[in-house]
C-alpha positions in Angstrom: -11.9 33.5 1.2 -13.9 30.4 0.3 -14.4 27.4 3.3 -12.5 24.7 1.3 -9.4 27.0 0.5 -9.3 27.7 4.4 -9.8 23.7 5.0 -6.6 23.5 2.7 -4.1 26.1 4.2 -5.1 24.9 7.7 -4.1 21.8 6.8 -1.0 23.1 5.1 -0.4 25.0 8.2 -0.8 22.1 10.8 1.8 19.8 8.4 3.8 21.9 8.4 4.0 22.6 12.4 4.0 18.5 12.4 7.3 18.5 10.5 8.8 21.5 12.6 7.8 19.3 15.6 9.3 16.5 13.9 12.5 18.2 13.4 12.2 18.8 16.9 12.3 15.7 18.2 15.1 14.7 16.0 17.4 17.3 17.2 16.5 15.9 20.9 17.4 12.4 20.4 20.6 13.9 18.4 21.9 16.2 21.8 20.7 12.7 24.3 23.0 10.5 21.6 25.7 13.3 21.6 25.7 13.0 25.6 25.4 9.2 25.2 28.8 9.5 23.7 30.7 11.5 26.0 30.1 9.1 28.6 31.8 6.8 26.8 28.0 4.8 26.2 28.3 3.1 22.6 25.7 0.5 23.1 22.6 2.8 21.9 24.4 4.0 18.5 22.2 2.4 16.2 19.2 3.2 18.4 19.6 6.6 18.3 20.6 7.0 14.6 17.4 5.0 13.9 15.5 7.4 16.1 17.1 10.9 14.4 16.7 9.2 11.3 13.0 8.0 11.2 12.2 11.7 12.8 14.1 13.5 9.9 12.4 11.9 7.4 9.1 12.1 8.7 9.5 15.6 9.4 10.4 15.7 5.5 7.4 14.3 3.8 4.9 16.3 5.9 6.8 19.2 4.4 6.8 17.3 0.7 2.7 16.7 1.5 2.5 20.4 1.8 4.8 20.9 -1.5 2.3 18.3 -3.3 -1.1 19.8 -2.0 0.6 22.9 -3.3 1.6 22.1 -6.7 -1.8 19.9 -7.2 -3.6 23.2 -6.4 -5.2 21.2 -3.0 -7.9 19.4 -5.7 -6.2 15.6 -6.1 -6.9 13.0 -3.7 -3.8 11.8 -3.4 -2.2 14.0 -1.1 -5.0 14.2 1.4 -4.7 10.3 1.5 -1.6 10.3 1.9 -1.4 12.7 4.8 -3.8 10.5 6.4 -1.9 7.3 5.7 1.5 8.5 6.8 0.0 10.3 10.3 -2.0 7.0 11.0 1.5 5.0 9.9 3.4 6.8 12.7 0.8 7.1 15.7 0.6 3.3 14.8 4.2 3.1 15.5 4.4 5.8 18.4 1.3 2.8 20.0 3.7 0.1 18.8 6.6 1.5 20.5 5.3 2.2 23.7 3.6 -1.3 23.9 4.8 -4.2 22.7 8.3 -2.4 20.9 9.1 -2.0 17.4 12.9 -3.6 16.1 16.0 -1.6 16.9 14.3 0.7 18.8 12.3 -1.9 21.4 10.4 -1.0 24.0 10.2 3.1 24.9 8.8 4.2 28.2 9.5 8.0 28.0 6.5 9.9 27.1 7.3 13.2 26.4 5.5 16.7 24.9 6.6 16.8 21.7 5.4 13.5 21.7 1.8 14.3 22.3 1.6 17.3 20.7 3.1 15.6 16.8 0.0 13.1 18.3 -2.5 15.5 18.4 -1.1 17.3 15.3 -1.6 14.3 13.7 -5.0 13.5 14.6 -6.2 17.1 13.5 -4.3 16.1 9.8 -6.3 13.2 9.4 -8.9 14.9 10.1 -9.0 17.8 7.6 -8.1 15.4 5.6 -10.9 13.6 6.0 -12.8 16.8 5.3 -10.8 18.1 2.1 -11.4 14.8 0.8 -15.0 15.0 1.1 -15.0 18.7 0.1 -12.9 17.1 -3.6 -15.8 14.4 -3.4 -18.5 17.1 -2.7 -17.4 19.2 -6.0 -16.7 16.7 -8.4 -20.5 15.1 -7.9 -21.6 19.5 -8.3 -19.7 19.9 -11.8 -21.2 16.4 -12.5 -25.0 17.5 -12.4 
């Protein structure tokens, strides 16, 4: 098997484990609301539907960047930049959340494992992405000369 299809479907691989994490979390924050309730606690609702919703959806496009790299046959740009965009997006907002808050949600002080495993998932993505990019770059100057 060539190097830059092994890049690719490690990348593939590692989005996809960032969405399962993802999903994960989501499910977490759903059973903490769901206990939430049945002590008769109301006030974190909207929190906690933020929450489950911003990890469901993330969890979705790493699994549509995976669908794209596929159907592109892993030679556009776009997905790779966009991998790297939406993993720096959310450690951004993980930094943001933890610090100085984010709206809704405010100020989080639980750091947990999921958390710093989708983290370092997300640092390996950008960084084969960084590297499938170069290896598009790399080719396209080859079939050039």
């Amino acid at each position: 098997m060539n190097k830059n299809l092994t890049i690719v479907y490690i990348l593939c691989g590692i989005l996809a484990v960032t969405g399962i994490v993802y999903f994960l979390v989501a499910y977490g924050e759903y059973e903490d609301w769901v206990e939430l309730l049945s002590f008769g606690i109301q006030d974190e609702t909207t929190e906690k539907q933020v929450e489950i919703s911003l990890f469901i959806i993330s969890g979705l496009i790493y699994f549509g960047i995976v669908i794209w790299l596929v159907k592109t046959r892993f030679i556009k740009k776009s997905p790779y930049i966009a991998s790297i965009l939406v993993s720096v997006a959310l450690i951004l907002t993980y930094i943001a959340s933890r610090t100085v808050g984010v709206p809704i949600v405010g100020v989080e002080y639980y750091v947990g494992k999921l958390d710093m495993i989708s983290k370092i998932l997300q640092v390996v993505v950008i960084a084969l992405s960084v590297v499938g990019l170069y290896k598009i770059h790399k080719s396209l100057h080859t079939l050039q000369a």
